[in-house]
C-alpha positions, 0 to 999 in steps of 0.5 A, spaced: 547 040 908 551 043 903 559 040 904 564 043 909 569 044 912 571 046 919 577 049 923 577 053 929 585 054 933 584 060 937 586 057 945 580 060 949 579 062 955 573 064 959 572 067 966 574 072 971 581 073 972 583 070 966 589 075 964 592 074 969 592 067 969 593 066 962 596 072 958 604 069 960 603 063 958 599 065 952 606 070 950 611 064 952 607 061 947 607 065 940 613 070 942 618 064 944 623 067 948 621 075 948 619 079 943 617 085 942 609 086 942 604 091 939 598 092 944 592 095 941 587 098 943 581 104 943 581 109 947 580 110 955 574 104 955 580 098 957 583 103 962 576 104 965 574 096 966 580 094 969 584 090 962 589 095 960 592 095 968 591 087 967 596 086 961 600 090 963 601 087 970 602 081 967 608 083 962 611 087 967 612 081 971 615 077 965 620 083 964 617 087 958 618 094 959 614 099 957 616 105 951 614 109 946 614 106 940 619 111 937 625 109 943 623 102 941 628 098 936 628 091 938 635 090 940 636 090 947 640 084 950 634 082 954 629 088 954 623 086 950 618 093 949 610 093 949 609 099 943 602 102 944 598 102 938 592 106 940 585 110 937 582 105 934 576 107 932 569 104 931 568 102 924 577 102 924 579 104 917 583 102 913 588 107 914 588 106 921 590 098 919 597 101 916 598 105 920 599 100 926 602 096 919 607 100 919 608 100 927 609 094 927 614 092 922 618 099 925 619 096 931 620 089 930 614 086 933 613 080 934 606 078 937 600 083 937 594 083 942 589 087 941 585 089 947 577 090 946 571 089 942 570 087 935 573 093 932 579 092 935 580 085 934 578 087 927 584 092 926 590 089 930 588 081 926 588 085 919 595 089 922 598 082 923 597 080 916 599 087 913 604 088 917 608 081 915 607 082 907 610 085 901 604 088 897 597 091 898 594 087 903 587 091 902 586 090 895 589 082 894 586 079 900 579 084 902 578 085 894 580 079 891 579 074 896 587 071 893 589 066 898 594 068 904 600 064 904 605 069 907 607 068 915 602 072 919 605 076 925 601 072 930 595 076 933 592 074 941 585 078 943 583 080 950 576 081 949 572 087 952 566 087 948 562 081 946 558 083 941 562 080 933 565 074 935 572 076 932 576 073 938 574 066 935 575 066 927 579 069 922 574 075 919 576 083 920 571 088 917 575 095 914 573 101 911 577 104 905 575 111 907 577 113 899 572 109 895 566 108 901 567 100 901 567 097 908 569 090 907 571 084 911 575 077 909 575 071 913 581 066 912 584 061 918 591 065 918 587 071 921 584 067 926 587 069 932 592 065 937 588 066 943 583 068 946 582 071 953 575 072 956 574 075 963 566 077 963 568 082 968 571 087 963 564 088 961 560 090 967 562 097 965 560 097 957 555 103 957 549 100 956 547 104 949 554 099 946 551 093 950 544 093 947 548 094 940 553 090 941 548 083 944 544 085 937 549 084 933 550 077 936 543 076 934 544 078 928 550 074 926 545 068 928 540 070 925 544 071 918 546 064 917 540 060 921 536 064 915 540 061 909 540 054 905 538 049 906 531 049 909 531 042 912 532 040 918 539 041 920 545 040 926 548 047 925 540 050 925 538 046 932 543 049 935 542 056 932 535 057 935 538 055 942 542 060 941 537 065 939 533 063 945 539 064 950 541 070 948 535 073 948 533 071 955 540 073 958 539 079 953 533 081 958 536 079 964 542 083 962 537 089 960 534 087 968 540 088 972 547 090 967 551 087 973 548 080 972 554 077 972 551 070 969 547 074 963 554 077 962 558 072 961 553 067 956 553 073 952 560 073 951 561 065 950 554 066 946 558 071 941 563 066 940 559 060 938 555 065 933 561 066 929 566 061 931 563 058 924 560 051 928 553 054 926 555 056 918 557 049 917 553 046 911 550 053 911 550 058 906 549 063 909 546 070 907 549 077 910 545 081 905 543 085 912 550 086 913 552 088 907 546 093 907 548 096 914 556 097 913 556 101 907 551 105 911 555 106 917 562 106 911 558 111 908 555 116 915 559 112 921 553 110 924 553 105 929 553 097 927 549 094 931 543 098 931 544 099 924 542 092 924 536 092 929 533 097 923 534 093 917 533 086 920 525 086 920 523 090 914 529 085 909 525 079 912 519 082 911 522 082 904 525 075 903 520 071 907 516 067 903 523 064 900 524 061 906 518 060 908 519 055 912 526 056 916 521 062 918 516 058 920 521 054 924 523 061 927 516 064 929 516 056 933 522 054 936 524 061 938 519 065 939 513 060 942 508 061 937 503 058 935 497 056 930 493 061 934 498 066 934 497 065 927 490 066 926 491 071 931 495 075 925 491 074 920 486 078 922 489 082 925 491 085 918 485 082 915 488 077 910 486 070 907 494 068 907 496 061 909 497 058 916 505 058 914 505 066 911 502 068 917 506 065 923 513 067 919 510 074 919 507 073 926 514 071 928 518 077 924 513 081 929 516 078 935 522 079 933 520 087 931 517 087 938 523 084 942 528 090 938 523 095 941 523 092 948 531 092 947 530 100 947 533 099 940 532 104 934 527 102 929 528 107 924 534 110 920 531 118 924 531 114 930 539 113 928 540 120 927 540 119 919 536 127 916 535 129 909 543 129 908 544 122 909 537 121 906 540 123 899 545 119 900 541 113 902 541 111 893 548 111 893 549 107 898 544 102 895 548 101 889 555 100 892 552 094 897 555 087 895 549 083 893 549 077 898 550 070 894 547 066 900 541 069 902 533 065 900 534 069 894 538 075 891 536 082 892 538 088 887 540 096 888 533 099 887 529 093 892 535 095 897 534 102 895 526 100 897 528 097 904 532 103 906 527 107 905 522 103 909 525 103 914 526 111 913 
């Protein structure tokens, strides 16, 4: 294993009710004797599942009034506002980030919830780092990776939507609509105060954005299991029982989307990916992700299933690698076997190893799990025409190539994947 680090501080907790349980202690703590708070949020979603009614029972009852961002001063003797900061939207921009930059700091707001899925907590954590610094928090932080040493405004998450793993680390992804470039950091001072996660709010997701968003847990484990080193390792034991559990609740949750259960493992499942336990001692590639937001920086298409597209034909790219983290895979992940493997080999007709063959039988099951899903397959299938196809070598150039990934890609092998997956 390579040398690591690791730390996560966000306060957790999980279950049914939890916000009404938990959010005033949690506001006790990071707005210690009242302060004016920012509630992120989308559009109607968290007023449908129940979650905005929730917080706001909650505040009202600790005293917090609701008002118009433009009637809120922050001076009242004892009268502490809860300032609205809505429309934000998937793929949130950078110019939504100051916009809720400049609400914030207008307001005096001293503690940030942002209610939602993984765009949200993305807009509201980059929003406290914006909000409580001088210069340009896009280009010093996102750009230039400089290191953060100003007071971020403390941020919480109630979490709506499992999918990013957001409520657990310190990443938020933008796009600067300008220069076409979606982009995300990590830092530890990004990581949000607390979590509050109630797989109730999550019955009412569509089913659409639940397949979306549970691919792209899969994806984000995925992304780090098929990275340096290939031995054997902690970080990859657990990263296949994850992959296994997500995709036997996946399925449940395909079954009966009111399974409360599936539900919730979904939800804790997104946070173990990305609550960087799995990523220690890893390189970790992202290329596909890489690839699939500058497609969506560039159409707005949606992430996970941008995802669902990419993953199968990027692997069949860089398997032989890593060859043996696939093979490992195709085993320990999807049950097969040597006999799955000759299986393979004559089924193509060709004379490739025992390993080549399981790893590609392996990548084929995962194809085969994505279409089960009722996943999109193609770019066509994502709505892409001849438009977006004149775009796709544009897009290709403006992809970070990935450092950790089994093995570099360039601009025109990106450009090939696309247009395989067409």
């Amino acid at each position: 294993m390579e040398n690591f680090s690791w730390e996560c501080s966000t306060r957790v907790r999980s279950g049914q009710g939890c916000v009404r349980e938990y959010l005033a202690e949690m506001v006790r703590t990071f707005a210690p004797g009242g302060q004016n708070i920012l509630l992120g949020y989308g559009g109607g979603s968290v007023k449908k599942n129940g979650a905005y009614d929730d917080i706001m029972a909650v505040l009202t009852e600790m005293g917090y009034s609701h008002a118009d961002a433009q009637e809120t001063d922050g001076c009242g003797p004892c009268s502490y506002k809860i300032v609205e900061f809505t429309g934000i939207m998937s793929n949130p921009t950078l110019a939504k980030m100051l916009e809720g930059a400049e609400l914030a700091r207008r307001n005096n707001i001293g503690l940030i919830i942002g209610a939602g899925g993984g765009s949200v907590m993305d807009c509201c954590k980059a929003v406290s780092v914006q909000a409580g610094y001088d210069g340009d928090a896009w280009e010093d932080f996102w750009m230039q990776g400089k290191p953060m040493t100003h007071r971020v405004v403390p941020c919480g998450v109630v979490v709506t939507m499992p999918a990013t793993g957001s409520e657990v680390n310190g990443c938020a992804v933008l796009t600067n609509e300008e220069t076409k470039i979606k982009c995300d950091r990590d830092y530890p001072e990004m990581n949000p105060a607390f979590a509050l996660m109630d797989p109730a709010y999550t019955l009412t997701m569509p089913v659409r954005q639940m397949k979306a968003g549970t691919f792209d847990i899969l994806s984000h484990i995925m992304e780090t299991y098929f990275s340096w080193p290939l031995e054997p390792n902690p970080a990859d034991d657990i990263s296949e029982a994850l992959m296994k559990g997500l995709i036997r609740d996946f399925r449940a949750a395909l079954a009966d989307p009111q399974d409360m259960q599936a539900r919730s493992n979904i939800m804790w499942t997104a946070s173990l990916a990305e609550n960087r336990i799995i990523k220690t001692g890893k390189s970790k590639d992202f290329q596909a992700h890489n690839m699939e937001h500058q497609l969506s920086a560039y159409t707005n298409c949606n992430h996970g299933e941008g995802l669902a597209v990419l993953h199968p034909v990027y692997y069949r790219h860089i398997y032989k690698a890593g060859l043996a983290k696939f093979v490992s895979f195709a085993r320990n992940v999807w049950g097969l076997t040597e006999k799955d493997a000759e299986g393979f080999r004559v089924s193509c007709g060709s004379t490739m190893s025992d390993d080549e063959a399981l790893a590609l039988a392996g990548i084929d099951a995962l194809a085969a799990f994505i279409q089960e899903a009722g996943l999109p397959t193609t770019l066509r299938d994502l709505g892409f025409g001849e438009d977006e196809r004149k775009l796709l070598p544009e897009i290709a150039e403006s992809c970070f190539i990935s450092g950790g990934a089994f093995r570099p890609m360039t601009a025109a092998e990106i450009l090939e994947i696309y247009n395989e997956c067409w």
